[in-house]
MARKOL-900421 format. One record per residue (C-alpha): residue in three letters; chain; residue number from 1; x, y, z negated. Coordinates in nm, 2 decimals. Example, Ala and Ser with C-alpha at 12.3 -4.5 7.8 and 13.67 -1.06 7.14 Angstrom:
% residues 2
R; ALA; A; 1; 1.23; -0.45; -0.78
R; SER; A; 2; 1.37; -0.11; -0.71
***
This chain:
% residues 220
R; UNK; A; 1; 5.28; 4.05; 0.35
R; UNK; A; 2; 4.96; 3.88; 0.36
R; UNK; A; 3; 4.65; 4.06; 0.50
R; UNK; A; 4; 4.31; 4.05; 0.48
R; UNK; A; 5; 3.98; 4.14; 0.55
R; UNK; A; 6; 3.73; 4.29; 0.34
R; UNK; A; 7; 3.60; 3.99; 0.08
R; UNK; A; 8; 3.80; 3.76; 0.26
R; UNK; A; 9; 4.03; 3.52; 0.05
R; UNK; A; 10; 4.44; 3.58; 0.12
R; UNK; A; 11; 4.59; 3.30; 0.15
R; UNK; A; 12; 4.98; 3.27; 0.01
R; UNK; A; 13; 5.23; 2.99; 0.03
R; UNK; A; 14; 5.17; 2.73; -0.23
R; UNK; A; 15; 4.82; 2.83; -0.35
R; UNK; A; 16; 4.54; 2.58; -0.40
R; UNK; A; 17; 4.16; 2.66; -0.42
R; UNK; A; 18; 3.96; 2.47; -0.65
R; UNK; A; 19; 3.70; 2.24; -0.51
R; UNK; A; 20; 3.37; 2.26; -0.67
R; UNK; A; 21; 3.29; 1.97; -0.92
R; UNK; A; 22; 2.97; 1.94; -0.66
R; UNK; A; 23; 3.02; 1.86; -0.32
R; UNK; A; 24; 2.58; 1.85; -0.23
R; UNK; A; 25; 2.31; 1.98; -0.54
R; UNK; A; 26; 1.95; 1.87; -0.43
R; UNK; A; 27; 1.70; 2.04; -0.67
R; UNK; A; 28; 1.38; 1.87; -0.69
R; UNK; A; 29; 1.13; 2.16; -0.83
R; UNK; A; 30; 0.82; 2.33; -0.72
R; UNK; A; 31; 0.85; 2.69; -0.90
R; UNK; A; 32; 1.03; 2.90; -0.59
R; UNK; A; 33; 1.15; 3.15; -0.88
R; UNK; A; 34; 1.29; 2.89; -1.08
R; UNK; A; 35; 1.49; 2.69; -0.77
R; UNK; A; 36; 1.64; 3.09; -0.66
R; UNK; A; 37; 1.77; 3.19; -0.97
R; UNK; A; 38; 1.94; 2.79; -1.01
R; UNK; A; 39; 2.05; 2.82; -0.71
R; UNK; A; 40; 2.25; 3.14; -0.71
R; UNK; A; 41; 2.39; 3.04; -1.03
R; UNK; A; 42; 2.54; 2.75; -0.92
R; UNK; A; 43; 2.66; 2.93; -0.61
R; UNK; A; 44; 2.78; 3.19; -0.80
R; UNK; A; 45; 2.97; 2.99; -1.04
R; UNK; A; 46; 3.15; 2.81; -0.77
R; UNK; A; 47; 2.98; 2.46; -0.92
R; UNK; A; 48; 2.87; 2.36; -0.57
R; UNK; A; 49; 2.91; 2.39; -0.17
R; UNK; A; 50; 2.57; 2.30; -0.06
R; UNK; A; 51; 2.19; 2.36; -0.23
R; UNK; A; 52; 1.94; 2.19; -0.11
R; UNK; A; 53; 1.54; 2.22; -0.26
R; UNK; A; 54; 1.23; 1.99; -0.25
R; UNK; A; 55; 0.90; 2.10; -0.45
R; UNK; A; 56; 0.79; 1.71; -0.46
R; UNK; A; 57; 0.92; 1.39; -0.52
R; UNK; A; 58; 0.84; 1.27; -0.16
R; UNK; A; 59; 1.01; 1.59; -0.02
R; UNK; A; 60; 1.32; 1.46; -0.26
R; UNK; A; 61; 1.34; 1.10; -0.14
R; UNK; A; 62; 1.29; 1.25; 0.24
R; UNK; A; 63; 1.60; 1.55; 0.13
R; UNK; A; 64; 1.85; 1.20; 0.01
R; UNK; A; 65; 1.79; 1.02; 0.34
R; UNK; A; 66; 1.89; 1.27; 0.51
R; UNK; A; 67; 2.18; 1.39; 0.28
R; UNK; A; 68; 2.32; 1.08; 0.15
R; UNK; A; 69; 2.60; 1.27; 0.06
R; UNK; A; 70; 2.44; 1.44; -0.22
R; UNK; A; 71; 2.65; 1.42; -0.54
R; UNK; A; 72; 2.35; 1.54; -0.81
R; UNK; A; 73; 2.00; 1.57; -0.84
R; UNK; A; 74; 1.87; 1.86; -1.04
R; UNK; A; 75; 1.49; 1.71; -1.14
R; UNK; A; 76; 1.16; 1.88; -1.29
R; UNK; A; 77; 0.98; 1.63; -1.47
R; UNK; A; 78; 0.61; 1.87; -1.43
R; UNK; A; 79; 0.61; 1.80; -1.04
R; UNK; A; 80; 0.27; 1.80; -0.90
R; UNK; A; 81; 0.10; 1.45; -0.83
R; UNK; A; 82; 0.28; 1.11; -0.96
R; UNK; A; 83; 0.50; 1.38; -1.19
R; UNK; A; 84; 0.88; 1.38; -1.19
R; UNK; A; 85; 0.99; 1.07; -1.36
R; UNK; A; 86; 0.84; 0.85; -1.05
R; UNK; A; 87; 1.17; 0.98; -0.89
R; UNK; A; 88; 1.35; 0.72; -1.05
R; UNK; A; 89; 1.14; 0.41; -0.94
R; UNK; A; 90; 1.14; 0.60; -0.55
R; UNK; A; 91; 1.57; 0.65; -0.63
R; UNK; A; 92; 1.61; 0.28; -0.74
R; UNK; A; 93; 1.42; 0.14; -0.44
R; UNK; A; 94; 1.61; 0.35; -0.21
R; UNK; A; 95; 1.92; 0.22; -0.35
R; UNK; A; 96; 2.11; 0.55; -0.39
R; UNK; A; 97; 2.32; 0.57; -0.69
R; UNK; A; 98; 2.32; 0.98; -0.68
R; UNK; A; 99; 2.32; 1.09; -1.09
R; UNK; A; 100; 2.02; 1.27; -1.20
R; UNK; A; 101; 1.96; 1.50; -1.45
R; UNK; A; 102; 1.60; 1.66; -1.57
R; UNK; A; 103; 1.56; 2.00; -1.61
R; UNK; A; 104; 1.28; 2.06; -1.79
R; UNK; A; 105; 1.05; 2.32; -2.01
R; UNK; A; 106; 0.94; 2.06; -2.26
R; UNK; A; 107; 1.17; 1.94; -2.54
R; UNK; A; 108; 0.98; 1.69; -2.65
R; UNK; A; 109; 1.19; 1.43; -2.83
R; UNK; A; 110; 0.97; 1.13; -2.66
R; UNK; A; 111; 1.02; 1.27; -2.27
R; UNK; A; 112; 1.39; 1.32; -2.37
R; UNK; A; 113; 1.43; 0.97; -2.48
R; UNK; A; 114; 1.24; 0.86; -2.18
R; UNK; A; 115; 1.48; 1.02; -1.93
R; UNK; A; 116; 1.74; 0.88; -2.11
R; UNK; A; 117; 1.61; 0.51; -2.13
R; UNK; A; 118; 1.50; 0.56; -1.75
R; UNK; A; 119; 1.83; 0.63; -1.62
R; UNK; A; 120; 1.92; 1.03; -1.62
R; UNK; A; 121; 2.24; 1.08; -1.62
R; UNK; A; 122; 2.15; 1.41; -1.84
R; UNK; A; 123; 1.86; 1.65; -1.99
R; UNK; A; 124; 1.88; 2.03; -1.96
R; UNK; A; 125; 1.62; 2.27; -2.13
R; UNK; A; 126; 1.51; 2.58; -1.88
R; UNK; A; 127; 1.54; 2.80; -2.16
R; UNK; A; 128; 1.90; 2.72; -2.15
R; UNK; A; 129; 2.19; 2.98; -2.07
R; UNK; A; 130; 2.43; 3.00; -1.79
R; UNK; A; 131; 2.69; 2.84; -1.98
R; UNK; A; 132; 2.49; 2.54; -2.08
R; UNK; A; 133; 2.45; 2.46; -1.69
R; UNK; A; 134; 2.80; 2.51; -1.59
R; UNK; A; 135; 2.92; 2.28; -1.88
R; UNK; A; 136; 2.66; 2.00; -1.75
R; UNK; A; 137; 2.71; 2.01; -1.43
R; UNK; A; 138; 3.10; 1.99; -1.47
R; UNK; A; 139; 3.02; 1.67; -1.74
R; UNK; A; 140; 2.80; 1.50; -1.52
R; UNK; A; 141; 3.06; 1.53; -1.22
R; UNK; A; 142; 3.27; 1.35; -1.46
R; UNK; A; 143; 3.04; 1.10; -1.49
R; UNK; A; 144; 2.96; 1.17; -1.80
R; UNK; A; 145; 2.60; 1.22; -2.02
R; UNK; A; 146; 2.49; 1.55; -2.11
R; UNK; A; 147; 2.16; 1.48; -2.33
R; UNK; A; 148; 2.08; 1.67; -2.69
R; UNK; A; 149; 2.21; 1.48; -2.96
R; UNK; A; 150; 1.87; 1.34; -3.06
R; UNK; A; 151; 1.91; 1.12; -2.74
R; UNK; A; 152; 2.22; 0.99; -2.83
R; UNK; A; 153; 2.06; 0.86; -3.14
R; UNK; A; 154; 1.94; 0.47; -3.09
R; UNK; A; 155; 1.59; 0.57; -2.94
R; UNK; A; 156; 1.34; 0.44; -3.12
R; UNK; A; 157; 1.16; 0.09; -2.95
R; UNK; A; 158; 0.88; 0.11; -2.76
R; UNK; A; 159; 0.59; -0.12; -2.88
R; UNK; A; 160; 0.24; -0.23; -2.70
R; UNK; A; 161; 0.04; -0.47; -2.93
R; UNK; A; 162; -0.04; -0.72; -2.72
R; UNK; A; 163; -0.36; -0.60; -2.59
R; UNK; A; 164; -0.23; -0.25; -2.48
R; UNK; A; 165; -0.02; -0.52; -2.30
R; UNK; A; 166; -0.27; -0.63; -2.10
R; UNK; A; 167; -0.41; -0.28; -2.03
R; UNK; A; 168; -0.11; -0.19; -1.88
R; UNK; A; 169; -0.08; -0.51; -1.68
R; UNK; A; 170; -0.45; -0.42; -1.53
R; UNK; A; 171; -0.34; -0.03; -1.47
R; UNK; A; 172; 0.00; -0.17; -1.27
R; UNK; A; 173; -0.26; -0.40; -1.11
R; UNK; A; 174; -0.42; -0.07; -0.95
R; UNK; A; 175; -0.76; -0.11; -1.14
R; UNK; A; 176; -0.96; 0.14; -1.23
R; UNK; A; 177; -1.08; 0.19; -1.63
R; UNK; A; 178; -1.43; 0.04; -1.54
R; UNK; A; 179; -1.27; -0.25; -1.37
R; UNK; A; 180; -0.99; -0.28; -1.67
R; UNK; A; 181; -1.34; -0.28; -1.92
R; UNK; A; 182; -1.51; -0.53; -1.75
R; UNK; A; 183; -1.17; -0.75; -1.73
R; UNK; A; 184; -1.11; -0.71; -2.13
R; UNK; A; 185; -1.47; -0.70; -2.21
R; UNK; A; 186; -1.41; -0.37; -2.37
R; UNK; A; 187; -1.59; -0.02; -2.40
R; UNK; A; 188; -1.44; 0.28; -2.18
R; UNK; A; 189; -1.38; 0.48; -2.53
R; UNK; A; 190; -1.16; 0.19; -2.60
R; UNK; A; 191; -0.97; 0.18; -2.28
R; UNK; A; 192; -0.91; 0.56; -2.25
R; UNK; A; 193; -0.82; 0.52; -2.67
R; UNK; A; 194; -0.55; 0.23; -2.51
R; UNK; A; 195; -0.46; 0.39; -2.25
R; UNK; A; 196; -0.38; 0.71; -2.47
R; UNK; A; 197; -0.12; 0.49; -2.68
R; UNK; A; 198; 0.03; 0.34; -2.41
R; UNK; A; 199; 0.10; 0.70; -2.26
R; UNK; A; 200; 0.21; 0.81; -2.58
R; UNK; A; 201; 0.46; 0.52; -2.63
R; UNK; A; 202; 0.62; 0.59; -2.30
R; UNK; A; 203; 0.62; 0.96; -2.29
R; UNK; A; 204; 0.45; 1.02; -1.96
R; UNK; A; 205; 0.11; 1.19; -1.82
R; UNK; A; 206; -0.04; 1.01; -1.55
R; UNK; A; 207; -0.10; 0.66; -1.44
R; UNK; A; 208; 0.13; 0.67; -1.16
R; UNK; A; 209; 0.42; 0.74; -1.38
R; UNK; A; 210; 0.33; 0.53; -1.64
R; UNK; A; 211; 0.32; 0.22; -1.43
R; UNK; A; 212; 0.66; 0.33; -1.29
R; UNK; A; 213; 0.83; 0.40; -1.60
R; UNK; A; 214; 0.65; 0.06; -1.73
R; UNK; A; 215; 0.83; -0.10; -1.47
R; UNK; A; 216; 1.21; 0.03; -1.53
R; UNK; A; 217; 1.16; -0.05; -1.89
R; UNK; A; 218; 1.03; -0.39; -1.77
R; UNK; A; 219; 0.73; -0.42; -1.98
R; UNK; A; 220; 0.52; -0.55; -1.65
***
């Protein structure tokens, strides 16, 4: 008779122990409270083997070097700084084909779409249950999407008139708005107004991220 020690497994002739759809989770967040309770559940539900955490996207890129092993990529688009989606210009350069998918607070149709056009392999609200994560991460190991039906819609093109264009060419140009209103001959009211749209049409906050996201659409 098999024997065992207190909250120890017994193994028996002929049984076979699940693997966990995920060999290596990194989760790129910055809220401590947040990463500990994802964590745990992923632990708990037997979903993974190994956790590991980064609060930026630098710390994430640094976390994949070292761990190229990593099998999923748990991301928070509100990172401090360049913001989330600049993960998947820093992913593609690094040439690591690990799937992503964004956790986020927002469910915003346009930021959705824009994971989804960027290259997440998924999109997860945080005011989602238990049971919403252990069905994505288990799709996703499958290689399959996990996005809200709206994203599996035909998204909805993105169009610059052709001076927003050229804004956006002088932004990825690392000019300044003065520098952009000079170039154009324009006022800064109209810049900032351009530079609204543009943001807008792309469904990101900063001009780091905007010139990323730019890029993987290949608008510049």
């Amino acid at each position: 008779m098999a024997r065992s020690t207190a909250g120890s497994p017994v193994d028996r002739p002929g049984s076979v122990v699940a693997a966990p759809p995920v060999g290596r989770v990194l989760i790129v967040d910055d809220h401590p409270f947040f990463t500990d309770g994802l964590a745990a559940i992923l632990r708990q539900e037997s979903l993974v083997l190994q956790v590991g955490r980064a609060d930026s996207v630098a710390a994430g890129i640094r976390y994949l070097k070292a761990h190229p092993d990593t099998g999923l990529v748990l991301l928070d688009l509100g990172l401090p700084g360049e913001g989330g989606m600049v993960f998947f210009s820093e992913l593609d350069a690094l040439g690591l084909a690990v799937p992503v998918v964004v956790i986020s607070s927002t469910e915003d149709e346009r930021v959705i779409r824009g994971a989804h056009q960027t290259g997440a392999m998924g999109y997860m609200s945080k005011a989602a249950g238990r049971a919403t994560l252990v069905r994505m991460v288990r799709q996703v190991s499958r290689g399959e999407r996990f996005f809200p039906e709206l994203a599996l819609a035909e998204p909805t093109s993105c169009y610059l008139t052709p001076r927003q264009q050229e804004v956006l060419q002088l932004l990825a140009e690392g000019l300044p708005n003065k520098r952009i209103c000079q170039h154009l001959d324009l006022t800064d009211h109209t810049v900032k107004t351009h530079l609204k749209a543009i943001f807008s049409q792309l469904g990101v906050h900063s001009r780091t991220e905007c010139v990323a996201r730019a890029r993987l659409l290949g608008l510049i």
